[in-house]
C-alpha positions as CSV (number, residue, x, y, z in Angstrom):
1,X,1.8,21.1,12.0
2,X,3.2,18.4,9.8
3,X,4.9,19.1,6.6
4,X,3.7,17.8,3.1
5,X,4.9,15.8,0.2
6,X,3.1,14.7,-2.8
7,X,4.4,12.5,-5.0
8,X,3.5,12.6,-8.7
9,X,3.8,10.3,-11.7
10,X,4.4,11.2,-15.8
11,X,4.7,9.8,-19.4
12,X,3.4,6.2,-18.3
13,X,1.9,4.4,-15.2
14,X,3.8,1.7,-13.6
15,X,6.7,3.7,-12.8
16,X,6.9,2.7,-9.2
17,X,5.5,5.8,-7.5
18,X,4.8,3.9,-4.5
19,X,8.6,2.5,-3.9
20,X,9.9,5.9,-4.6
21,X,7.3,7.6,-1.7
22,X,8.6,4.7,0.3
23,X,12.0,4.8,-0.5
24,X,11.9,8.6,0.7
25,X,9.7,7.7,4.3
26,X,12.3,4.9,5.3
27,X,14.9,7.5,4.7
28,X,13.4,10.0,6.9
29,X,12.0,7.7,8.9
30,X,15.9,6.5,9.5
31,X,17.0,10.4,10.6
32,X,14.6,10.3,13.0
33,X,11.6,11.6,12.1
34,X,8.0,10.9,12.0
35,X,6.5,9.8,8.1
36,X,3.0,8.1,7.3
37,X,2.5,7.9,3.5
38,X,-0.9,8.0,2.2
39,X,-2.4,7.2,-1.5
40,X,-5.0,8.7,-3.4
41,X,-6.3,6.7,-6.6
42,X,-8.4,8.6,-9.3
43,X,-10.8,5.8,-10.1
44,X,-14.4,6.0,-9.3
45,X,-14.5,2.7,-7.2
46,X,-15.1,3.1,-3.5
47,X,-12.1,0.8,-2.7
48,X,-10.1,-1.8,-4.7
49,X,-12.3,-4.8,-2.4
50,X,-14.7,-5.6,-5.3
51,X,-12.7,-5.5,-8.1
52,X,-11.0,-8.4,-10.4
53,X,-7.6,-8.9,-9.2
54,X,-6.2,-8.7,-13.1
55,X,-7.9,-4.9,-13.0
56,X,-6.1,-4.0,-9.6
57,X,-3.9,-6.3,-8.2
58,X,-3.9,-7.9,-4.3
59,X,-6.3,-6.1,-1.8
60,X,-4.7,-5.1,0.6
61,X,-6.2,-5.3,4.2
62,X,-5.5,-2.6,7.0
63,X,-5.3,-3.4,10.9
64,X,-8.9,-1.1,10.6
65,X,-10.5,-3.4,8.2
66,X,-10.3,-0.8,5.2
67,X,-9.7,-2.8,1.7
68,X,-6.7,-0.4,0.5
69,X,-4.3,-0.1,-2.6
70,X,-1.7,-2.9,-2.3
71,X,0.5,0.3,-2.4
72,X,-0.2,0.2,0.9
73,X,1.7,-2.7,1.5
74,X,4.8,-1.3,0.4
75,X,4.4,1.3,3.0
76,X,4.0,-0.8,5.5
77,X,6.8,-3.4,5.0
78,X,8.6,-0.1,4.5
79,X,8.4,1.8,7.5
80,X,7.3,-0.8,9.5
81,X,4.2,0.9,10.6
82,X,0.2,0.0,10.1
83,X,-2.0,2.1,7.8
84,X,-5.2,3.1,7.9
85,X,-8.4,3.9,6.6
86,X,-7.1,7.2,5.9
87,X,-4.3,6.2,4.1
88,X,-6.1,5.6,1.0
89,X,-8.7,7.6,-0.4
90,X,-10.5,7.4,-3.6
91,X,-12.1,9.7,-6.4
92,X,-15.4,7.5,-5.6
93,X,-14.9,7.8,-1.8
94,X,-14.7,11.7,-1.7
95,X,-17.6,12.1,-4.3
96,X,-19.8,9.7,-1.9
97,X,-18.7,11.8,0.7
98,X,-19.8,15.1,-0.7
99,X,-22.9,13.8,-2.4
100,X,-23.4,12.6,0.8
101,X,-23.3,16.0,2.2
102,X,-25.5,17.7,-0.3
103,X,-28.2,15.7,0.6
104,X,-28.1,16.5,3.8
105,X,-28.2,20.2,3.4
106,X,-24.3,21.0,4.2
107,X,-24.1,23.3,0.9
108,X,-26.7,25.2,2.1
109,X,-28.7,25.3,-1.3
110,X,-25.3,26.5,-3.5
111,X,-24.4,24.6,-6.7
112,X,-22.0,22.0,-5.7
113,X,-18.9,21.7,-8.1
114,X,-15.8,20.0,-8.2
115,X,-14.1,23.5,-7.9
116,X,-14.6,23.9,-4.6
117,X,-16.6,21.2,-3.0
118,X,-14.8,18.0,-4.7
119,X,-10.8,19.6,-3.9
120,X,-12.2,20.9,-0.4
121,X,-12.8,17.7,0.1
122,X,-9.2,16.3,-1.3
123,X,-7.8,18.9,0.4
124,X,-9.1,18.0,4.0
125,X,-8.4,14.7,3.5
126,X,-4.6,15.3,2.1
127,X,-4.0,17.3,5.5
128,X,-6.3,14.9,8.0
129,X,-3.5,12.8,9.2
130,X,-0.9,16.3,9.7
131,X,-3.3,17.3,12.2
132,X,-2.5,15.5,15.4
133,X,1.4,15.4,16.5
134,X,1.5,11.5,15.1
135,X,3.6,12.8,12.2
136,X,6.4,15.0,11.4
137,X,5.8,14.6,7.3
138,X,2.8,13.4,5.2
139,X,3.3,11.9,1.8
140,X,0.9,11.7,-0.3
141,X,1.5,9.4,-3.5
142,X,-1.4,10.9,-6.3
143,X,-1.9,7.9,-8.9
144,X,-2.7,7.7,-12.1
145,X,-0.7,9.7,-14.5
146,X,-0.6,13.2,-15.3
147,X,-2.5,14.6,-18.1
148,X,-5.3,12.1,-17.2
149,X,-8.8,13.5,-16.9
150,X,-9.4,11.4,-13.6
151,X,-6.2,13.1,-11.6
152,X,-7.2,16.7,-12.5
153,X,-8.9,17.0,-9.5
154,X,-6.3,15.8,-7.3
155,X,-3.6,17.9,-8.7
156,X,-5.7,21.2,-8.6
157,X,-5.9,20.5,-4.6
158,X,-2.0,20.0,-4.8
159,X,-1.9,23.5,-6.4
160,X,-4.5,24.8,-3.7
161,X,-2.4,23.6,-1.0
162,X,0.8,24.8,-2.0
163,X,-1.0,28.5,-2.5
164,X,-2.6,28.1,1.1
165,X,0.7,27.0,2.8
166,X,3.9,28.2,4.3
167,X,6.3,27.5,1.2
168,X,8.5,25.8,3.5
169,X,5.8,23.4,4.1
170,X,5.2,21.5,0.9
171,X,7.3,19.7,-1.5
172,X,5.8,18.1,-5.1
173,X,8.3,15.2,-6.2
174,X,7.5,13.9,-10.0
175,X,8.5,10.4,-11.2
176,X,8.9,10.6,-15.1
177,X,10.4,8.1,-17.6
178,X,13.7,8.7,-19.3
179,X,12.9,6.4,-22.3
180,X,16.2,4.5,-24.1
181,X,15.7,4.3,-27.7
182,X,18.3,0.9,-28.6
183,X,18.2,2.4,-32.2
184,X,19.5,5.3,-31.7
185,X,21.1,3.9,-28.5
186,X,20.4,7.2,-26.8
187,X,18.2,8.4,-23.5
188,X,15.4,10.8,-24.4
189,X,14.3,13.3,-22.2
190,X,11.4,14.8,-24.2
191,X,8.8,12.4,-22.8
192,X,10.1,14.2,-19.2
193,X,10.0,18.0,-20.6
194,X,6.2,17.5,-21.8
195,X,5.3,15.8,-18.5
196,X,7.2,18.8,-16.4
197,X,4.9,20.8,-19.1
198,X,1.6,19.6,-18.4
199,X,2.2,19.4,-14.6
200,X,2.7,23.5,-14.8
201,X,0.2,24.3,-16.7
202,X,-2.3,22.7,-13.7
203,X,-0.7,25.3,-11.7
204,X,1.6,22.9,-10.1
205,X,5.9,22.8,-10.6
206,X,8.0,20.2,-9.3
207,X,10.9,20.8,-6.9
208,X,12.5,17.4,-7.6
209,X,12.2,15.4,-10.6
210,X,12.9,11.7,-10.2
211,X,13.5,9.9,-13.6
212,X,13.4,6.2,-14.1
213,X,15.9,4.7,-16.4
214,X,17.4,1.7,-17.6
215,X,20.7,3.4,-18.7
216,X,23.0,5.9,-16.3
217,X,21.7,9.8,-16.3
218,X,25.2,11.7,-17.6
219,X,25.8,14.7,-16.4
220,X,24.8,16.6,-19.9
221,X,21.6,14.8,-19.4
222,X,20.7,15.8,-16.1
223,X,21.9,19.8,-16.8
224,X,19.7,19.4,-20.2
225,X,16.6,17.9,-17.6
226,X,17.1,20.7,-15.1
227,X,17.4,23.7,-17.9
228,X,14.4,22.6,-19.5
229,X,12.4,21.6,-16.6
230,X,13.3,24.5,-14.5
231,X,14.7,22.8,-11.3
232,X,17.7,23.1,-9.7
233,X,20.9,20.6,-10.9
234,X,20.9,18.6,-7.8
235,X,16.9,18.2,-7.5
236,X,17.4,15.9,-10.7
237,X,17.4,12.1,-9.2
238,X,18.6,9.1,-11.3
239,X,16.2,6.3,-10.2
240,X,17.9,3.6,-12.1
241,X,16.3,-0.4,-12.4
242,X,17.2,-2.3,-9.5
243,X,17.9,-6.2,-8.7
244,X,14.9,-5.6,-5.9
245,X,13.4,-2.6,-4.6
246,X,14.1,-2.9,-1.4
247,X,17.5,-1.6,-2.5
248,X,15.8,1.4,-3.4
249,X,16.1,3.6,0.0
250,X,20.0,2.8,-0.9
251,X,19.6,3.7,-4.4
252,X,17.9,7.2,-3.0
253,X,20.3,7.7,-0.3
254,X,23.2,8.0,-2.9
255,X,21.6,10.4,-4.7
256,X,20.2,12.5,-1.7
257,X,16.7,12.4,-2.1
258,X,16.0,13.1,1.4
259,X,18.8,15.7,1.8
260,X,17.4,17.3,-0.8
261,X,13.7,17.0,0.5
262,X,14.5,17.9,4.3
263,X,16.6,21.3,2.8
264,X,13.4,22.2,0.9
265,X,11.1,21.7,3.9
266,X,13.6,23.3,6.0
267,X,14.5,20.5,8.4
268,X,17.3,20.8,10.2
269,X,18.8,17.3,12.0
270,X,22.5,16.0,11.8
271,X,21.3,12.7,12.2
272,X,22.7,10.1,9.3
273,X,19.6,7.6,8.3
274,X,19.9,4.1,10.9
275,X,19.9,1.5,7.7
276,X,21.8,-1.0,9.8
277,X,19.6,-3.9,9.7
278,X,18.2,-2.9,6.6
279,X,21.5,-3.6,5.1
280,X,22.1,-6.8,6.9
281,X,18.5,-8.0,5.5
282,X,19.8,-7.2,1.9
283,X,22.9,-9.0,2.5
284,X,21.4,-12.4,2.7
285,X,18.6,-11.7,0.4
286,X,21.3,-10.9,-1.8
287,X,23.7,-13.5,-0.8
288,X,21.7,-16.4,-0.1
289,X,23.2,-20.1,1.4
290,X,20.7,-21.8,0.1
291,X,17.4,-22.3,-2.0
292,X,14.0,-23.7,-2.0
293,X,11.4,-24.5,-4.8
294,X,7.8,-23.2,-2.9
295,X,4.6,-24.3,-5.4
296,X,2.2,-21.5,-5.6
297,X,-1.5,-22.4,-6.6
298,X,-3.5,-19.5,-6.8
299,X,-6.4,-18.4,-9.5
300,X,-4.5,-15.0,-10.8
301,X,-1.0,-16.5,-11.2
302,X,-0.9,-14.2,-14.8
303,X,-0.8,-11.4,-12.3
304,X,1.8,-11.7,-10.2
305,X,0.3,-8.6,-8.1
306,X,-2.4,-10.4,-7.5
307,X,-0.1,-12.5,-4.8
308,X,1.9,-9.3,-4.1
309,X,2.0,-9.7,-0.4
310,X,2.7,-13.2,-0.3
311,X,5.6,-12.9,-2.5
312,X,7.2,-10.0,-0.8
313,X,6.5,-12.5,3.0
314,X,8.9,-15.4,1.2
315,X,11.2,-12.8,0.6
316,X,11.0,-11.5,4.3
317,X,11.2,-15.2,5.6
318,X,13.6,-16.9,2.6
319,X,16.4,-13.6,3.8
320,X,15.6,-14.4,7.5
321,X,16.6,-18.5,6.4
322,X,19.5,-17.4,4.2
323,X,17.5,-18.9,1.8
324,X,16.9,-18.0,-1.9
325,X,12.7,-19.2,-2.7
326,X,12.1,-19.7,-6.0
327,X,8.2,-19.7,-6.9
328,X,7.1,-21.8,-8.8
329,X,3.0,-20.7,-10.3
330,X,0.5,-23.7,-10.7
331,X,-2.6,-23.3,-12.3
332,X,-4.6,-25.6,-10.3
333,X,-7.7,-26.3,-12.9
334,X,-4.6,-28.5,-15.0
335,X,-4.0,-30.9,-11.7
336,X,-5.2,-34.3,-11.6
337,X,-4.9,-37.6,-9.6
338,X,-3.5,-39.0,-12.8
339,X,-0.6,-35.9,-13.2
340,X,-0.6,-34.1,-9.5
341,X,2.6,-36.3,-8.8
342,X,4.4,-34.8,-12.2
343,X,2.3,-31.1,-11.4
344,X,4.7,-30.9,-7.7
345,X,7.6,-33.1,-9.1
346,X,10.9,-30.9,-7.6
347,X,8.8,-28.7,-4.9
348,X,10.0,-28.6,-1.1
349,X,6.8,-27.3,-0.1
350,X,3.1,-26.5,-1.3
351,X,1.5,-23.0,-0.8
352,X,-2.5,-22.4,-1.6
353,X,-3.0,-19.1,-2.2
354,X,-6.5,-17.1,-1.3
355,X,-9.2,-16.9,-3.5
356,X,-13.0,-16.8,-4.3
357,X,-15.5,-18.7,-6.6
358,X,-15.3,-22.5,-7.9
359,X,-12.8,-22.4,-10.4
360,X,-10.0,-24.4,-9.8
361,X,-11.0,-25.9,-6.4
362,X,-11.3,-29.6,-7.3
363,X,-7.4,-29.6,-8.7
364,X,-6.4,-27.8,-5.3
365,X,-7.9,-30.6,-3.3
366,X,-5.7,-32.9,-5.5
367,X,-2.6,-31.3,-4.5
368,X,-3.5,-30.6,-1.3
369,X,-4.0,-34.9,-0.6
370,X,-0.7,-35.4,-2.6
371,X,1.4,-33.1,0.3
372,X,-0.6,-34.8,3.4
373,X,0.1,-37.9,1.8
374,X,3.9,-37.6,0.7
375,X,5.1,-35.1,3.5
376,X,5.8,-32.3,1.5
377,X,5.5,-29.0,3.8
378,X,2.1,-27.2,2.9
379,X,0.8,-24.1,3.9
380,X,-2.7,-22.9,3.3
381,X,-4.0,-19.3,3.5
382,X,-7.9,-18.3,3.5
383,X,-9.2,-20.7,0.5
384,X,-5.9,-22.6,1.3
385,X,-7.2,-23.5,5.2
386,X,-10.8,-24.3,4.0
387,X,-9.4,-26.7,0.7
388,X,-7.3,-28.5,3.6
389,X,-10.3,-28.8,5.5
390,X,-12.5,-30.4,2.7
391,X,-9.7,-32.7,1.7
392,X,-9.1,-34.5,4.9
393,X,-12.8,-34.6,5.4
394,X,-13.0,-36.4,1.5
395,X,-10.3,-38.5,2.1
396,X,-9.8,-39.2,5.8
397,X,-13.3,-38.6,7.7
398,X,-14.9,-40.6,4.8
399,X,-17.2,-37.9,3.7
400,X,-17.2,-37.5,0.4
401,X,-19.7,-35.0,-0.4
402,X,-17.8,-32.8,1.6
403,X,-17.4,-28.9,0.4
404,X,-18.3,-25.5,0.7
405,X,-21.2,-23.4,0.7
406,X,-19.5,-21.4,-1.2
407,X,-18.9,-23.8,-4.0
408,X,-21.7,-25.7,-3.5
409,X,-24.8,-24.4,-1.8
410,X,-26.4,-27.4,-1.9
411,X,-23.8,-29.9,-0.6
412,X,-25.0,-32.0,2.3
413,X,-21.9,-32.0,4.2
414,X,-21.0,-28.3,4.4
415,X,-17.4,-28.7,6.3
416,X,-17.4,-24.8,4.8
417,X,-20.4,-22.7,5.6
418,X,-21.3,-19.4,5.4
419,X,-20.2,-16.9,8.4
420,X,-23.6,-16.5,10.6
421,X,-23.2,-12.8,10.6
422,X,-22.7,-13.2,6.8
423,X,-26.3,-14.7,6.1
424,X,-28.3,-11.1,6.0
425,X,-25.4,-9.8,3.8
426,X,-26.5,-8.8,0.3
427,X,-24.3,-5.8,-0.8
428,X,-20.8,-7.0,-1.6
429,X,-18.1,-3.9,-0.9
430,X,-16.7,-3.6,2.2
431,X,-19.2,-6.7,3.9
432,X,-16.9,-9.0,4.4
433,X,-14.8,-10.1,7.9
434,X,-12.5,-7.5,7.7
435,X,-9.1,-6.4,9.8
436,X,-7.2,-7.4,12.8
437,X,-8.8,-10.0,15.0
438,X,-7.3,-12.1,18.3
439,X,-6.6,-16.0,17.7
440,X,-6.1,-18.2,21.1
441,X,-3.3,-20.4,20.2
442,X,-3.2,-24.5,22.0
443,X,-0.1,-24.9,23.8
444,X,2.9,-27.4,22.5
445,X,0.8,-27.1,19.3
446,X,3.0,-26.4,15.8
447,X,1.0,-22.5,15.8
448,X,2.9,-22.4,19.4
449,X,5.9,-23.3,18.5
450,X,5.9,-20.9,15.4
451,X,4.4,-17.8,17.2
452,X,5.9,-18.7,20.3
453,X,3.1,-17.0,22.3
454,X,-0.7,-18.5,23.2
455,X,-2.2,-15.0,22.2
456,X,-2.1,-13.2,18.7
457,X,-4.0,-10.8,16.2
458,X,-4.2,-11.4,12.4
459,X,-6.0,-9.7,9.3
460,X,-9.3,-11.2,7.9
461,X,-10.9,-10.8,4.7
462,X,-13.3,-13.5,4.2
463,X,-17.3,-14.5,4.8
464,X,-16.9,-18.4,4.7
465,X,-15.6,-20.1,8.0
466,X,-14.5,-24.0,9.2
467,X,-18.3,-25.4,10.6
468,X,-17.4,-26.3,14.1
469,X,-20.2,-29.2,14.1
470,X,-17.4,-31.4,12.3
471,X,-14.8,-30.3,15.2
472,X,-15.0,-33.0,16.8
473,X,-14.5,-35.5,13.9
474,X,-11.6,-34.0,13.1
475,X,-9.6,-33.8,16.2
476,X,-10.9,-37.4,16.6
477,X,-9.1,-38.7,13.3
478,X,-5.7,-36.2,14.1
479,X,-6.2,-32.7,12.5
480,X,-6.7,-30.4,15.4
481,X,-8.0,-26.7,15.7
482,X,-5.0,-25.0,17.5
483,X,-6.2,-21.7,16.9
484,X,-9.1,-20.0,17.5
485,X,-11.3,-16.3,18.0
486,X,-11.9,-16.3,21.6
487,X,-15.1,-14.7,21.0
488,X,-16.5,-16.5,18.3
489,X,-14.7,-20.0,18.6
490,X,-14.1,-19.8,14.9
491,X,-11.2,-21.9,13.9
492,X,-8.5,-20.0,12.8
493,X,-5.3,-22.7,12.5
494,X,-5.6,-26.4,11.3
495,X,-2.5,-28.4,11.7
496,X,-1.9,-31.9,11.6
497,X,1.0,-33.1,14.1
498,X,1.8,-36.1,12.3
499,X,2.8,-34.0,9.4
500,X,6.4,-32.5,9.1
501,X,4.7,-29.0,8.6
502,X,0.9,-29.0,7.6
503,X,-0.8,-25.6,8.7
504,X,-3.8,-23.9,7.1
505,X,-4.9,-20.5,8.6
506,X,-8.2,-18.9,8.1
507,X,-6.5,-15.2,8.6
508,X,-4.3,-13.8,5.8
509,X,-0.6,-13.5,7.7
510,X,1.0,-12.4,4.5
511,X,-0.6,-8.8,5.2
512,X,1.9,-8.2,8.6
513,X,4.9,-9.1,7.0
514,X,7.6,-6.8,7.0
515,X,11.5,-6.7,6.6
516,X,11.9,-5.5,10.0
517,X,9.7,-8.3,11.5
518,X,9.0,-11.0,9.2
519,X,6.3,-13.3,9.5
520,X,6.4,-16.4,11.7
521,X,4.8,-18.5,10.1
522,X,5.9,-18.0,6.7
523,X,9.7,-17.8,8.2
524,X,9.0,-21.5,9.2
525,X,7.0,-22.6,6.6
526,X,10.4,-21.7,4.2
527,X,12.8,-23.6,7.4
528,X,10.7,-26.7,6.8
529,X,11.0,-26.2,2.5
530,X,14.5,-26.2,3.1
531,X,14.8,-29.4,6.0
532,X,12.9,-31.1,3.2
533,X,14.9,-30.4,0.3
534,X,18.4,-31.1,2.6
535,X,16.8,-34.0,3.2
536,X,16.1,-35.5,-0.4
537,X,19.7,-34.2,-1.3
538,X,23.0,-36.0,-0.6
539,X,24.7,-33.4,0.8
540,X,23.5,-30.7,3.4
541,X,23.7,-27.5,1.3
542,X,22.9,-27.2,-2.7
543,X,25.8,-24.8,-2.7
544,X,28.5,-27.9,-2.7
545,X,26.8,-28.5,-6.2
546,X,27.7,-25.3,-7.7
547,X,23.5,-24.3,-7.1
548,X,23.6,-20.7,-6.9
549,X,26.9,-18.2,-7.8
């Protein structure tokens, strides 16, 4: 039987649950032992997959296919591990399921409630992935905040649990603000006392108390935090702002989070937490040698969660370079023939970010011509891929009506058309190509040389594809299809080989990076930024210019 811990959140959203549940896993997870971290999100939504980036951030896409919390993400680059569809769980996916039930008889004719029916449900979903001998310790990260209407639920199956098992085999951490007031130039702990407050009077009391702050805890602080909030001295954790979070763990570490945790679930190991090349990772992400300027176009650049996964891969890739990446956010609806040339001025490489709908698209196919044209490296994801495509069919193939179904329905030279198993679709969640599928890779192809294997298996989240009745024009006029589903014989990599580094994939490789195992292509994607910016400099490294400190 695995252990539990839930993670809880107070006095304002945002805090960073999800890095501190993570933070605590890769610690464990570095003694030794077994962790999976799971989510829970109050809203009523089924899964984040049809809703606005700006409401939600990224959608985060599961080896299974399931459209998760980008939370999910973190865990993942983390722990190095894939989630699942039972790593993330909404309020709308456990009322489905018991509605579900109740009209199928299960209840038995009783009045169906959320006291039991709706925390059963919580509950046997909190304790699903415990069951099998996978996992030596479960966290479960409840979002929202506490106090809200939407989490009530959630937190009474927290209290249920905690009645029904061994005491030794549950632990609640809450994440709380310590608010600085410049004013007064003092740290508050109010907000944290009336937080502790209304988490006990669900039922449920804290064993640690984690508190985010700008400012060091002093030691009168954290005795006045643990008198009031009835914890012991050393259960109160100083979670102070941090340069990146993936110094975190190490933040954690020092103030023995998971010595703490492991002593409360009574685990016993002697086993210090292997950090080695976690360390080495933050040593050139923190110490980089050099530095690239990588353009981002993208539709939700006012959110940068909306990229969430792509930002965190150049960080994987620019450490794995030595390489600082600066990204730079375009808003492709502003680019023009007439200003595309000023829009990139300074870039060593292009990146086209996923996407849906029309807006934008016509200033993506600028820029897209102006880095096939002018050699800078470009790299297109999803949208990216398909904009590439329509592009070199515009300005190359000669077809200029050329475009998407998508964007246009009517267009009579749909390069972009509408998946086949897609044209019956009419509901919109959970519909599209989703999860991990195989790609054949060409040998002595650019996709070879990057993956270094002819066989590999990337996410999907899409329902337009490349039409293969233009293959053939293509290939004929230079861009060839080096990757491809072996089942279907959709194109899944477009590269041109007279390019210094042209790729556009189909699949979203952003969703497999991790620090551990960065992603390949985005690793040379940043090598080629960088061969182009050495090469439009005087000198080899920007350092010998004084660059970067």
């Amino acid at each position: 039987m695995a252990k539990y811990i839930f993670v809880t959140g107070g006095v304002t959203s945002s805090l960073g649950k999800g890095i501190i549940a993570a933070s605590l896993a890769k610690l464990l997870q570095a003694r030794g032992l077994k962790v999976t971290i799971q989510k829970f999100d109050p809203y009523i939504n089924i899964d984040p997959g049809t809703m606005n980036p700006y409401e939600h951030g990224e959608c985060f896409v599961t080896e299974d296919g399931a459209e998760t919390d980008l939370d999910l993400g973190h865990y993942e680059r983390f722990l190095n591990i894939f989630t699942s569809q039972a790593n993330n769980v909404t309020t709308g996916r456990i009322y489905q399921t018991v509605i579900n039930k109740e009209r199928e008889g299960a209840y038995l004719g009783k009045t169906v409630q959320v006291v039991p029916h709706i925390t059963d449900e919580i509950k046997r979903r909190m304790l699903q992935l415990g069951k099998s001998a996978e996992f030596d310790i479960v966290i479960t990260e409840i979002g929202g905040t506490v106090g809200d209407i939407e989490s009530l639920p959630f937190v009474e199956a927290v209290r249920q649990l905690q009645w029904e098992l061994p005491e030794e085999d549950t632990l609640v951490i809450h994440l709380t603000l310590i608010p600085y007031l410049r004013a007064a130039k003092e740290l508050k702990t109010k907000p944290t006392q009336h937080s502790v407050k209304m988490l006990s009077q669900e039922g449920v009391h804290p064993d640690i108390i984690v508190c985010r702050t700008e400012k060091e805890l002093t030691p009168e602080l954290r005795r006045k935090i643990a008198l009031f909030c009835n914890v012991k001295l050393e259960a109160v954790i100083e979670a102070a702002d941090a340069q990146t979070i993936y110094e975190v763990p190490l933040l954690m570490m020092r103030e023995k989070l998971d010595v703490i945790s492991m002593r409360k679930l009574n685990i016993v190991t002697t086993k210090e937490p292997e950090l080695s090349k976690w360390k080495e990772f933050l040593d050139k992400l923190k110490y980089p040698k050099y530095r690239v300027t990588i353009g981002l176009i993208g539709k939700y650049l006012e959110l940068q969660d909306a990229y969430k996964s792509i930002l965190e891969s150049f960080i994987h890739a620019g450490a794995m370079n030595e390489c600082q990446v600066q990204i730079i956010n375009i808003h492709s609806e502003f680019i023009t023939d007439t200003n595309v040339a000023e829009k990139l001025n300074g870039l060593d490489g292009l990146l086209v970010a996923p996407g849906f709908g029309h807006r934008g698209v016509e200033g993506k196919i600028v820029a897209v011509k102006y880095a096939r044209e002018n050699g800078l490296p470009f790299f297109g994801i999803c949208l990216g891929m398909q904009m590439a495509a329509i592009e070199f069919a515009r300005n190359v193939l000669g077809l200029k009506n050329a475009h998407s179904t998508e964007m246009d329905p009517h267009t009579n030279e749909p390069v972009i058309d509408l998946m086949e198993e897609q044209n019956a679709v009419t509901l919109k969640g959970g519909t599209m190509r989703l999860g991990s599928y195989p790609c054949v890779i060409k040998e002595n192809s650019l996709a070879h040389k990057i993956y270094g294997t002819t066989s590999i298996n990337e996410r999907h989240r899409h329902r337009w594809e490349f039409n293969n009745k233009y293959l053939a024009d293509y290939e004929n006029a230079g861009m060839v299809a080096s990757g491809k589903n072996p089942g279907t014989n959709l194109v899944e990599i477009i590269e041109l080989p007279s390019h210094p580094f042209f790729v556009g994939v189909q699949y979203h490789p952003e969703l497999k990076s991790t620090v551990e195992n960065p992603q390949p292509i985005f690793v040379h994607f940043v090598k080629a930024a960088k061969a182009y910016a050495e090469k439009k400099s005087e000198t080899k490294s920007p350092l010998l210019h004084g660059e970067l400190n």
